[in-house]
N, CA, C and O of each residue as an XYZ file, in Angstrom:
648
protein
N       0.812     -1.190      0.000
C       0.000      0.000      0.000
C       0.858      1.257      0.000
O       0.401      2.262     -0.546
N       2.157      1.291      0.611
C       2.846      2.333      0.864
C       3.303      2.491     -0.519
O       3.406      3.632     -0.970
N       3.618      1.367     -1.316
C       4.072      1.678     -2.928
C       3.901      2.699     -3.706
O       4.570      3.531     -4.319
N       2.138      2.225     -3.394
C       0.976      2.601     -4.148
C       1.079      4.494     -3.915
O       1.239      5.248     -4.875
N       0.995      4.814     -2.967
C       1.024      6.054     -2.345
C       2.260      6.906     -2.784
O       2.294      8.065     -3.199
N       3.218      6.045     -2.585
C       4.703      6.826     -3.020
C       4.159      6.781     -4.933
O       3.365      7.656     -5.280
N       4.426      6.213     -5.523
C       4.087      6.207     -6.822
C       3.110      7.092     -7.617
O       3.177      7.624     -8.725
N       1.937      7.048     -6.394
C       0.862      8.094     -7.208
C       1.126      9.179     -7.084
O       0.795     10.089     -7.844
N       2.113      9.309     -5.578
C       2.560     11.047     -5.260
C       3.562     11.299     -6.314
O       3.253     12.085     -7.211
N       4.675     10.759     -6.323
C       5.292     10.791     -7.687
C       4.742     11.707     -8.848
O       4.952     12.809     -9.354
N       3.831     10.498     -8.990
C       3.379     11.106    -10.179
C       2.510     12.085    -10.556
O       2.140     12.710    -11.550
N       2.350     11.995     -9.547
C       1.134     14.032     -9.027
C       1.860     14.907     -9.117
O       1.434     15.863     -9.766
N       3.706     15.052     -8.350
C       3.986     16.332     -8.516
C       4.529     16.471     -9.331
O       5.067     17.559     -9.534
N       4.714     14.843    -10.676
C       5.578     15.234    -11.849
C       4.797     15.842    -12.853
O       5.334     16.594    -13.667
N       3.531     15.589    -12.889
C       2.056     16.511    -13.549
C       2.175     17.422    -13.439
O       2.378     18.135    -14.422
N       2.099     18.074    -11.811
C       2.300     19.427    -11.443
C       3.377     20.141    -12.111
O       3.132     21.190    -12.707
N       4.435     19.701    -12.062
C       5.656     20.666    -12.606
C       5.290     20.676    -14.242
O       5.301     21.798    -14.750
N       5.038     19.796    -14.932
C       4.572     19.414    -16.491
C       3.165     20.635    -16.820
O       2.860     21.098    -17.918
N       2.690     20.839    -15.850
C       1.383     21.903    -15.910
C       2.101     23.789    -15.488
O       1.893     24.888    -16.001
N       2.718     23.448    -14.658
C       3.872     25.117    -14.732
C       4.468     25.055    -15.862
O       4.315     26.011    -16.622
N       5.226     24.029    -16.244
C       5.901     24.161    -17.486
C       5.478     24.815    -18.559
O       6.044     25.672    -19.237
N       3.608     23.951    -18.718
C       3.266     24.569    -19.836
C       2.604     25.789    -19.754
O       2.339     26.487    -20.733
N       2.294     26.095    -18.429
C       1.659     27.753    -18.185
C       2.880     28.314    -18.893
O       2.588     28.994    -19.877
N       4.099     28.202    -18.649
C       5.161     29.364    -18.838
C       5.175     28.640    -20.396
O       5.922     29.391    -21.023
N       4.920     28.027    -20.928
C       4.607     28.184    -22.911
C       6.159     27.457    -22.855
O       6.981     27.907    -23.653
N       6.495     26.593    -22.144
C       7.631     25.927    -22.542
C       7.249     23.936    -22.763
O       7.538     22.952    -22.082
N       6.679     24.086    -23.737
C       5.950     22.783    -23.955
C       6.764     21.855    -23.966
O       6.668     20.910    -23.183
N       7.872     21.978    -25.008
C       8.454     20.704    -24.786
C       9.416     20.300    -23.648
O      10.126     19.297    -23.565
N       9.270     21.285    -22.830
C      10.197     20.878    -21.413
C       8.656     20.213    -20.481
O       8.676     19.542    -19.450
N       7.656     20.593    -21.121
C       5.922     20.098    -20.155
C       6.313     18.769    -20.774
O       6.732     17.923    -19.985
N       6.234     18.408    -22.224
C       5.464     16.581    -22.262
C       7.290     16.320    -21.682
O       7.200     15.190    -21.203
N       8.635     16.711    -21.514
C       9.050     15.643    -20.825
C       8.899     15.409    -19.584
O       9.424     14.391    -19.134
N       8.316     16.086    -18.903
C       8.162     16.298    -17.393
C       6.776     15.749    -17.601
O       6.247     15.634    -16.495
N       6.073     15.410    -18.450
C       4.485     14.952    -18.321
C       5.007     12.784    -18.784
O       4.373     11.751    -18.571
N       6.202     12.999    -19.350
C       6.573     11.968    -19.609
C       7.291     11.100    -18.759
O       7.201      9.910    -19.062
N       8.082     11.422    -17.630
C       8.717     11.187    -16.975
C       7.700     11.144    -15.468
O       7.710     10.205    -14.672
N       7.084     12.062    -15.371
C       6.003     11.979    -13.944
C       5.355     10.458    -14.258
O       5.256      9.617    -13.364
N       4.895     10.197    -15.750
C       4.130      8.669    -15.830
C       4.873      7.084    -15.486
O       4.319      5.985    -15.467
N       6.024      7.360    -15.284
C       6.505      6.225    -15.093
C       6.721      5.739    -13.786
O       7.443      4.743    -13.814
N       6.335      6.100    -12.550
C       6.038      5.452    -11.206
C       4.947      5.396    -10.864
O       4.781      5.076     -9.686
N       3.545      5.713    -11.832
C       2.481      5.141    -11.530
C       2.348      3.926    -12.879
O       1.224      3.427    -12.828
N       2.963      3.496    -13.732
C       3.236      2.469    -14.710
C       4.132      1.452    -14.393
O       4.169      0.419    -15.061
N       5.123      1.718    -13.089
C       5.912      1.143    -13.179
C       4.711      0.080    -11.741
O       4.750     -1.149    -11.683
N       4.007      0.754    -11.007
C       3.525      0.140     -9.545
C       2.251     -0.869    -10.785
O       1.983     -2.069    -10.748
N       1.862     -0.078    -11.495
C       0.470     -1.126    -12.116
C       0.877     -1.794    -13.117
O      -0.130     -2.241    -13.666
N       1.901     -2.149    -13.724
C       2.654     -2.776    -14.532
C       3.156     -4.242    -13.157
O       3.226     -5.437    -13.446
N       3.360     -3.787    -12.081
C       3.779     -4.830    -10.904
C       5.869     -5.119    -11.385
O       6.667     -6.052    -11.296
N       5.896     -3.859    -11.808
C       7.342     -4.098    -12.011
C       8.090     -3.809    -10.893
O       9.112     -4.484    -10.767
N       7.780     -2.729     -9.783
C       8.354     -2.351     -8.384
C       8.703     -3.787     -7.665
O       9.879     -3.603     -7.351
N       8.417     -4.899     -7.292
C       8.784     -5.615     -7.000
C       9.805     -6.545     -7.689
O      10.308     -7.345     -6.901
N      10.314     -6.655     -9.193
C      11.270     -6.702     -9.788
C      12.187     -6.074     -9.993
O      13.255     -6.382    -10.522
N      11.721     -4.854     -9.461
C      12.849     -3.687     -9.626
C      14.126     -3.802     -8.126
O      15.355     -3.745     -8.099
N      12.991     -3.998     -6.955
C      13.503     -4.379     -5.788
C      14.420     -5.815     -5.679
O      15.423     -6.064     -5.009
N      13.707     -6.571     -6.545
C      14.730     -8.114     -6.122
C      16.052     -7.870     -6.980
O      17.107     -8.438     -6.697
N      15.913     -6.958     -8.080
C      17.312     -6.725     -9.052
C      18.265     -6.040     -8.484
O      19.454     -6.132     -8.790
N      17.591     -4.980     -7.233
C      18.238     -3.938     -6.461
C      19.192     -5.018     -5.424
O      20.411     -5.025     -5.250
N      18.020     -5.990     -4.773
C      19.198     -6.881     -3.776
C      19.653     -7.801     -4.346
O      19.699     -8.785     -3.608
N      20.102     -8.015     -5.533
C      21.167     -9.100     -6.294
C      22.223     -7.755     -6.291
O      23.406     -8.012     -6.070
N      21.912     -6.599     -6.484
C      22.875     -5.697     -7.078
C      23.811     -5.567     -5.570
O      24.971     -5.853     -5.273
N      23.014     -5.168     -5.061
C      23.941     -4.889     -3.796
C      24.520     -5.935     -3.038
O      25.539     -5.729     -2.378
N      23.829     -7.301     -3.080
C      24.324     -8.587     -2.938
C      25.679     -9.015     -3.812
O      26.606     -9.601     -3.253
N      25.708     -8.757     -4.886
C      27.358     -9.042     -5.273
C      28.001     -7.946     -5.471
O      29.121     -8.007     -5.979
N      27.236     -6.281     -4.990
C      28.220     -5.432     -4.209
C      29.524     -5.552     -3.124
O      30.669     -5.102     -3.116
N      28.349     -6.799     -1.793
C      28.857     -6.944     -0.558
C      30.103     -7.680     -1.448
O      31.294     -7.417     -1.616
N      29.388     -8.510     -1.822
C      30.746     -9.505     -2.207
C      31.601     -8.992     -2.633
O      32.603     -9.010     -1.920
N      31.720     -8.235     -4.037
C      33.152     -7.945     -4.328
C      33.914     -7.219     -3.456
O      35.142     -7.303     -3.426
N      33.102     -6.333     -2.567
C      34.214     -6.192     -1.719
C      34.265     -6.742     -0.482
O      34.898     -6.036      0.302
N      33.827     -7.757     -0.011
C      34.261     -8.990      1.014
C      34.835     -9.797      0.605
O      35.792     -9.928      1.369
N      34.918    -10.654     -0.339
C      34.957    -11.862     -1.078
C      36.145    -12.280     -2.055
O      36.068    -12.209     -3.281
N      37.382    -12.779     -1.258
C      38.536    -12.974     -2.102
C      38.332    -13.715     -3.498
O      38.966    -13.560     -4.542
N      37.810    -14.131     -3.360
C      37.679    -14.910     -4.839
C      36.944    -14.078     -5.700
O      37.003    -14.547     -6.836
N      36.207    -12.939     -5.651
C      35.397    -11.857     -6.804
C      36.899    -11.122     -6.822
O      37.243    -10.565     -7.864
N      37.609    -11.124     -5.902
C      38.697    -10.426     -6.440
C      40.012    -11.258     -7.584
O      40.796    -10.814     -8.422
N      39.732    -12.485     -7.110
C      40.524    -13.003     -7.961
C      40.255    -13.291     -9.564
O      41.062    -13.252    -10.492
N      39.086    -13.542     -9.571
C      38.321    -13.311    -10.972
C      38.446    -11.764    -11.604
O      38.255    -11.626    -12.812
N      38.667    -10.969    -11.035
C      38.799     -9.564    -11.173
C      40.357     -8.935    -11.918
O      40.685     -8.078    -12.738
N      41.012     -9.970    -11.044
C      42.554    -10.159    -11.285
C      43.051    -10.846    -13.175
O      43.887    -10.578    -14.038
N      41.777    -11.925    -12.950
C      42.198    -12.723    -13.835
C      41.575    -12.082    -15.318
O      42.120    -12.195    -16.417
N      40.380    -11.435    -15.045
C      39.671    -10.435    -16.174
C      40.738     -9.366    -16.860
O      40.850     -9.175    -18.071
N      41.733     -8.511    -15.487
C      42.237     -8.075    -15.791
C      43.811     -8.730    -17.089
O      44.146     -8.580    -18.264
N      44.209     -9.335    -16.053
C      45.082    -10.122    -16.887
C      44.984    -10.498    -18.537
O      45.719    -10.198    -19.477
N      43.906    -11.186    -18.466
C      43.136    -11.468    -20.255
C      42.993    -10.308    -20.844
O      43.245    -10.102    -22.031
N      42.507     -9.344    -19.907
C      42.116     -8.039    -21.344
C      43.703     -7.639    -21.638
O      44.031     -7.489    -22.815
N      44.975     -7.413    -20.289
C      45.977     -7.048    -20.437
C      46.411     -7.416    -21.334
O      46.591     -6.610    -22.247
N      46.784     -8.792    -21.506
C      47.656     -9.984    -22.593
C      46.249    -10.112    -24.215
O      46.372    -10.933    -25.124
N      45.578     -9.515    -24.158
C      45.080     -9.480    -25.496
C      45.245     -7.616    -26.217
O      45.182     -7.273    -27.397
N      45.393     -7.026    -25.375
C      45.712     -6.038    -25.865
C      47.276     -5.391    -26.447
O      47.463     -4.508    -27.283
N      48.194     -6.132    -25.724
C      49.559     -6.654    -25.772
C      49.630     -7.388    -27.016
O      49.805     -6.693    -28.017
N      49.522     -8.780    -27.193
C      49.223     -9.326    -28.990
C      48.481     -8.436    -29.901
O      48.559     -8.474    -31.129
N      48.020     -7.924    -29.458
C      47.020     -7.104    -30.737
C      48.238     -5.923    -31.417
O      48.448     -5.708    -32.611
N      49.053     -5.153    -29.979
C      50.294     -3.961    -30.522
C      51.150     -4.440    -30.805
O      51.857     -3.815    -31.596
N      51.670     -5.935    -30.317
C      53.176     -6.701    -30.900
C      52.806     -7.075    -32.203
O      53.729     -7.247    -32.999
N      51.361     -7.279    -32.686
C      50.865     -7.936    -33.718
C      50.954     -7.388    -35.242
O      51.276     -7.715    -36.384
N      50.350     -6.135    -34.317
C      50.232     -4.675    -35.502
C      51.975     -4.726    -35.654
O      52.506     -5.198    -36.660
N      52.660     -4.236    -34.640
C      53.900     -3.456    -34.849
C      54.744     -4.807    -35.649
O      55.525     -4.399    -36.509
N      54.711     -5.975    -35.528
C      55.528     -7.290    -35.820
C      55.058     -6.788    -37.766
O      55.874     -6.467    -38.630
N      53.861     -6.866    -37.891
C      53.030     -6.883    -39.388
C      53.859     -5.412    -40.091
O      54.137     -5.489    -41.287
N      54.224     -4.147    -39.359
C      54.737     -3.205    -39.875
C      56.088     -3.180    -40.073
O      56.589     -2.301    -40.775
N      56.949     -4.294    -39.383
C      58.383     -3.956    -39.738
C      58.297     -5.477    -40.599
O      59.062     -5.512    -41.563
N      57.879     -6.109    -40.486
C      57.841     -7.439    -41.863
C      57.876     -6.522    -43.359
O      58.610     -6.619    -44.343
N      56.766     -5.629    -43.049
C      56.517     -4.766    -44.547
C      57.913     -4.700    -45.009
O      58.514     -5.191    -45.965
N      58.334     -3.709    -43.734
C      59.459     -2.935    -44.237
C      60.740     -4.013    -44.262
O      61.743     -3.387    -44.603
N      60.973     -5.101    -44.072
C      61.980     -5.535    -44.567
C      61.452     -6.426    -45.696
O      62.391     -6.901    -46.334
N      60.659     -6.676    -45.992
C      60.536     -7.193    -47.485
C      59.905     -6.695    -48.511
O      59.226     -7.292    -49.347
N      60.202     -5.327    -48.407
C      60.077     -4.288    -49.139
C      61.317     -4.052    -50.349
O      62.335     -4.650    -50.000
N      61.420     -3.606    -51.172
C      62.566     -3.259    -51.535
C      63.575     -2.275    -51.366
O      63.059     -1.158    -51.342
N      64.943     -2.244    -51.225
C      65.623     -0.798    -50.899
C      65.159      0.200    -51.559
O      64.666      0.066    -52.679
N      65.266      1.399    -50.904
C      65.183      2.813    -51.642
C      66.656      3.158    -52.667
O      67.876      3.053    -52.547
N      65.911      3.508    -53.452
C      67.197      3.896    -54.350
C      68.268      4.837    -53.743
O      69.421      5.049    -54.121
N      67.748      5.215    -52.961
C      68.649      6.480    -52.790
C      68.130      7.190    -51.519
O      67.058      6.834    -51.029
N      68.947      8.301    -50.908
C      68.397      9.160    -50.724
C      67.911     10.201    -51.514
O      68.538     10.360    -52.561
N      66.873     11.040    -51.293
C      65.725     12.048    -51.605
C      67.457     12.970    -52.200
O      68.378     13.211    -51.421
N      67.468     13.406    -54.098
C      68.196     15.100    -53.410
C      67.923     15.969    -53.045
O      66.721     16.150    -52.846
N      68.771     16.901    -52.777
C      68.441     17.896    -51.627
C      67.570     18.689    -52.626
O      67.711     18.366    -53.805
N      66.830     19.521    -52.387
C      66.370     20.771    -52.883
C      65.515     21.880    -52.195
O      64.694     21.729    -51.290
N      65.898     23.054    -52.840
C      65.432     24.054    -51.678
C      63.721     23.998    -51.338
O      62.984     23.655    -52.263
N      63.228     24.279    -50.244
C      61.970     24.456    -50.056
C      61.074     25.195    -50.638
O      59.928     24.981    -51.031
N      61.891     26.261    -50.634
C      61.314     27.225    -51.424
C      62.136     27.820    -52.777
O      63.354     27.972    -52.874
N      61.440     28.014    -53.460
C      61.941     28.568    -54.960
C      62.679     29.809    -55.262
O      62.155     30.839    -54.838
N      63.667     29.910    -55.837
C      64.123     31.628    -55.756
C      63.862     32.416    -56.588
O      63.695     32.113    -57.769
N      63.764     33.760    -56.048
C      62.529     34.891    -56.112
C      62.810     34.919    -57.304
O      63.982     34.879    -57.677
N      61.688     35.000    -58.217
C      61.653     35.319    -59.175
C      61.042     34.427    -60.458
O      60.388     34.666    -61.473
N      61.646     33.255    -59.808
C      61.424     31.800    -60.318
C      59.742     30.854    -60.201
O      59.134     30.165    -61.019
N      59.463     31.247    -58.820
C      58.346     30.765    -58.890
C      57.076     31.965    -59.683
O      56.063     31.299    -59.896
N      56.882     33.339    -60.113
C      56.441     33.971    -60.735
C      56.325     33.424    -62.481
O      55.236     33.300    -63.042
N      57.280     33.222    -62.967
C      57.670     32.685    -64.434
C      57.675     31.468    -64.976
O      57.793     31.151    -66.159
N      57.454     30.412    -63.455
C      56.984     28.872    -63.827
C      55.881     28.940    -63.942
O      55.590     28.423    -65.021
N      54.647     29.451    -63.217
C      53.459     29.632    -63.828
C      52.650     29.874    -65.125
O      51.579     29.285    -65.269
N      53.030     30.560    -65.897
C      52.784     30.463    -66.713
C      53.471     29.728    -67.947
O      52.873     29.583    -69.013
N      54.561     29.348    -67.765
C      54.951     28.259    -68.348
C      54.326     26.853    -67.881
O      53.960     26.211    -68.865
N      54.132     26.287    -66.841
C      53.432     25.435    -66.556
C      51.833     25.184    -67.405
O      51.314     24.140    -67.798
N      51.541     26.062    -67.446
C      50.100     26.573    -68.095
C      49.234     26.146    -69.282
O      48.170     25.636    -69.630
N      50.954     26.953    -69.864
C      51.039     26.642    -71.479
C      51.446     24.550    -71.538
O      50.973     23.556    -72.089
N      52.349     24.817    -70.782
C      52.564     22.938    -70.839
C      51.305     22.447    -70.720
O      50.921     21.850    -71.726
N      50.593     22.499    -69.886
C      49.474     21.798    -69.691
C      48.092     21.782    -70.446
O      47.068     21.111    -70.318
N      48.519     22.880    -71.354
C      47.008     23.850    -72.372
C      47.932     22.728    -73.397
O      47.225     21.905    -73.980
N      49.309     22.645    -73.633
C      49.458     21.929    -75.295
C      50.108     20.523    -75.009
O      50.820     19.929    -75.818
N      49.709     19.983    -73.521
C      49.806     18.275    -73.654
C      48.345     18.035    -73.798
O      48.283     16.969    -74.411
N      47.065     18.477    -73.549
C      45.673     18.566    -73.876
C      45.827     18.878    -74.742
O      44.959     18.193    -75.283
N      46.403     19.613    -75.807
C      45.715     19.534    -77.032
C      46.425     19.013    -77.794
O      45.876     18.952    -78.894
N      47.500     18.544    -77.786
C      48.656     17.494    -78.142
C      47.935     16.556    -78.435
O      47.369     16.550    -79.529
N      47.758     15.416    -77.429
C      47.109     14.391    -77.068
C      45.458     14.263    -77.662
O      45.010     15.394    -77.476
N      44.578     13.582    -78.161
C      43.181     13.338    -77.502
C      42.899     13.553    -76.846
O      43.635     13.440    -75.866
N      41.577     14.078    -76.674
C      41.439     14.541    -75.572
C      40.285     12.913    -74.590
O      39.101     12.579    -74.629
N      41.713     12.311    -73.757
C      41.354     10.688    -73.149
C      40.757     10.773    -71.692
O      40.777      9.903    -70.822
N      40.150     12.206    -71.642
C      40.000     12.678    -70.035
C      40.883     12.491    -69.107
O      40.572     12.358    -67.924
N      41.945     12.464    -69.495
C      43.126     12.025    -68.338
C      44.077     13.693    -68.474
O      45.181     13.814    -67.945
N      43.497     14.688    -69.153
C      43.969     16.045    -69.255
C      44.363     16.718    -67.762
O      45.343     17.414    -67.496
N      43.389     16.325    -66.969
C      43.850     17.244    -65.381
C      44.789     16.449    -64.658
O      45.094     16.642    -63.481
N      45.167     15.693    -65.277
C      46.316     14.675    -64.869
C      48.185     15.199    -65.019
O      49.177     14.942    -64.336
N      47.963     15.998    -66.230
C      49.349     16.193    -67.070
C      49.773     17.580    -65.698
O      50.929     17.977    -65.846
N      49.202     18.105    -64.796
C      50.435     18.947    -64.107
C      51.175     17.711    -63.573
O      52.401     17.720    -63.683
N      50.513     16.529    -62.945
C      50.671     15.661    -62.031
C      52.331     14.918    -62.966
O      53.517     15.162    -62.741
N      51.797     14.156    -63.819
C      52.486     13.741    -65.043
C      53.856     14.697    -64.851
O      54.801     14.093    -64.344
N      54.054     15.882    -65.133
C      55.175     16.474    -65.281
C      55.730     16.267    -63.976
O      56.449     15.275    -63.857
N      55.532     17.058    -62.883
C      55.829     17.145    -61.504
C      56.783     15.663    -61.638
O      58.006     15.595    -61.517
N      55.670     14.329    -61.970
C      56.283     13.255    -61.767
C      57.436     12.765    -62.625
O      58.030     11.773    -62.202
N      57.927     13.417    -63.998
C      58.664     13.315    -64.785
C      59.987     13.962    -64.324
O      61.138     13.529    -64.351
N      59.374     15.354    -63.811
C      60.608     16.209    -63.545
C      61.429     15.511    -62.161
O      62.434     16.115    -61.786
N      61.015     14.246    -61.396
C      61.468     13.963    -60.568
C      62.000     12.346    -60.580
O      62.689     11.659    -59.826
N      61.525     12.203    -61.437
C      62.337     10.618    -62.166
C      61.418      9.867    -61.430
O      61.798      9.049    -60.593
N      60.112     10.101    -61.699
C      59.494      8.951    -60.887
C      58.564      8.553    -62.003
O      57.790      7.608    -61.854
C-alpha cells in the first residue's frame, strides 16, 4: 500500500511541474516532465516495483561480495590479466606486421636530393605560366582521353624521375 502512495505522489507532482511548465509556454520541457512523472504510476500497475527491488538486492548482494569476497577479487585479477595480454598481442601484432613490410620491401634507391623548399625569387612567378602553357598543349597534343587534369601531375612526376 505504501508503494501505491509513493508512486501516485510521484506522479502528481511530476504533472504538477509538467502543468507550470506549460503555463510558462515551454511545452516541450511540459510533455518531458508529463513523460517522466508517468513512469512510477506504470511502473507500480505494470507490478514491475517488485522486480525492480529483487534486481536492487542481487545488485547490492554481489556489491557486498566484491568487496568482502577474495575470490570476486581473484576473478577480477584474472579479467584483468586477459584483457591485459590481449591487448599486448594485438600492438606486438600490428607493430611485428609493420616492420615485416618494411623488410621485405625493396631498398630505396637512394636518398631524396636535396632541394630548396622554397623557390628563388623570381622563379616561382615565371613557372606559372609556363606550366600553363605545358598543360594547355599536352591537352591539345594528345586526344582529348579525359586524363587532361592529370598532365600537371604527369610532369611534376617526370621532372622527378618517378
Amino acid at each position: 500500500m505504501l508503494t501505491a502512495a509513493v508512486a501516485f505522489a510521484l506522479t502528481a507532482g511530476g504533472v504538477a511541474v509538467a502543468g507550470l511548465r506549460a503555463y510558462r509556454r515551454r511545452f516541450l520541457s511540459a510533455t518531458r516532465w508529463f513523460a517522466v512523472a508517468l513512469l512510477p504510476a506504470g511502473l507500480y500497475l505494470t507490478g514491475l516495483f517488485p522486480v525492480a527491488r529483487t534486481i536492487g538486492d542481487e545488485i547490492a548482494d554481489w556489491a557486498v561480495k566484491l568487496v568482502f569476497d577474495p575470490r570476486v577479487w581473484t576473478g577480477i585479477v584474472l579479467l584483468a590479466v586477459s584483457a591485459g595480454l590481449l591487448v599486448t598481442t594485438r600492438w606486438v601484432g600490428r607493430r611485428g606486421a609493420v616492420t615485416e613490410g618494411r623488410e621485405s620491401a625493396a631498398p630505396a634507391a637512394g636518398p631524396a636530393p636535396v632541394r630548396p623548399a622554397v623557390a628563388p625569387a623570381g622563379q616561382g612567378a615565371q613557372a606559372e605560366p609556363k606550366r600553363a602553357e605545358k598543360a594547355k598543349s599536352a591537352g591539345k597534343g594528345k586526344g582529348d582521353d579525359g586524363l587532361g587534369e592529370f598532365a600537371d601531375i604527369e610532369e611534376i612526376l617526370r621532372r622527378r624521375g618517378i
